[in-house]
Kinemage of the C-alpha trace (Angstrom):
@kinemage 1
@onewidth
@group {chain A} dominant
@subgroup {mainchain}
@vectorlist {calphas} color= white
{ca unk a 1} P -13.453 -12.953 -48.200
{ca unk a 2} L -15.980 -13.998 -50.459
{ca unk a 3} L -18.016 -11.354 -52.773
{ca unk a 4} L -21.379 -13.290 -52.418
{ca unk a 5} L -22.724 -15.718 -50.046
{ca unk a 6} L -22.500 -19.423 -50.860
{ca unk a 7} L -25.352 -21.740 -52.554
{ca unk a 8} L -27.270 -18.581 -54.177
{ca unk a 9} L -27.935 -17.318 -50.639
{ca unk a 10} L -29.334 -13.619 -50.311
{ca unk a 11} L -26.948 -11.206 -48.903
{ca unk a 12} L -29.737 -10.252 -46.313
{ca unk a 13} L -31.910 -12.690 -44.467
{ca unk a 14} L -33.990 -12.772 -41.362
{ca unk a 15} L -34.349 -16.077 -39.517
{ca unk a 16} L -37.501 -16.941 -37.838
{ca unk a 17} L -38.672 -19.792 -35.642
{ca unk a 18} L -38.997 -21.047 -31.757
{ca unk a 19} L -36.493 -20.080 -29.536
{ca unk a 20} L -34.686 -23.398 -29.366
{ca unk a 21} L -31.879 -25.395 -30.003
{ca unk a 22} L -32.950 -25.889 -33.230
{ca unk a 23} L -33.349 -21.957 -34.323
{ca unk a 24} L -29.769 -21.610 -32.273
{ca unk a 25} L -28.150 -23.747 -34.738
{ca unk a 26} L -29.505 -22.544 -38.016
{ca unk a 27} L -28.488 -18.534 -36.187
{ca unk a 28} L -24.937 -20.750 -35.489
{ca unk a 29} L -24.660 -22.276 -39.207
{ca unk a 30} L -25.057 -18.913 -41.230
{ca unk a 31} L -22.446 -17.436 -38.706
{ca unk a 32} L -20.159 -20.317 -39.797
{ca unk a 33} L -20.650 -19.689 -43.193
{ca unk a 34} L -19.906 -15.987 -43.404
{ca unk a 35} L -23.122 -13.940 -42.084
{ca unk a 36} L -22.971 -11.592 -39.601
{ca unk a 37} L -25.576 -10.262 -37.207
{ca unk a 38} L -27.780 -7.904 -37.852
{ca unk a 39} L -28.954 -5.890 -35.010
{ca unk a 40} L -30.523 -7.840 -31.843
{ca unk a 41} L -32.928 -10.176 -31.834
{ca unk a 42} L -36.342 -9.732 -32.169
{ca unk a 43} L -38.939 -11.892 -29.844
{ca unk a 44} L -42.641 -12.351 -29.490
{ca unk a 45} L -44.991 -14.922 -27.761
{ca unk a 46} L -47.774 -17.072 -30.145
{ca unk a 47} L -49.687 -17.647 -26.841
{ca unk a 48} L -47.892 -21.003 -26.686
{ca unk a 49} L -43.940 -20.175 -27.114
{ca unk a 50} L -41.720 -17.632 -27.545
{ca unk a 51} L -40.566 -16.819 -31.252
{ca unk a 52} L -37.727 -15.204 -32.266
{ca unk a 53} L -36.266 -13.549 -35.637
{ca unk a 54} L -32.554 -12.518 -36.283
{ca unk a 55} L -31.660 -10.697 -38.829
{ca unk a 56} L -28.265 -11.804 -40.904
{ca unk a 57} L -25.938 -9.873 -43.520
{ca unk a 58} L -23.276 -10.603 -45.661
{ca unk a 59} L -20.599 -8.090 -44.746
{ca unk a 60} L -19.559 -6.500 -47.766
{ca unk a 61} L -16.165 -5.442 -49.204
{ca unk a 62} L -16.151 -1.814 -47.089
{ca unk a 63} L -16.575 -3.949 -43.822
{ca unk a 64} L -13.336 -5.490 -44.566
């Protein structure tokens, strides 16, 4: 495992957009690279579509 996420990444981040294909993948990608979930989703409406945030860690060494 590595110590620290690739390309200068944060060990924490929270992903935000449209709940669509689009969001899906970029949730998808950072699982490929390492990241794990962070709790549920979170999900509100604008008025015109839904938006969702996920929260994403990089597990650390005790995780192992």
């Amino acid at each position: 495992m590595i110590d620290q996420p690739p390309d200068g990444l944060p060990r924490y981040r929270v992903l935000t957009g449209p709940d669509d294909e689009t969001f899906c993948r970029r949730v998808s990608e950072a699982l490929g690279l390492g990241f794990h979930l962070y709790g549920g989703p979170a999900l509100t409406f604008n008025g015109e579509r839904v938006i969702v945030a996920q929260a994403l860690v990089w597990p650390s060494n005790a995780e192992e």
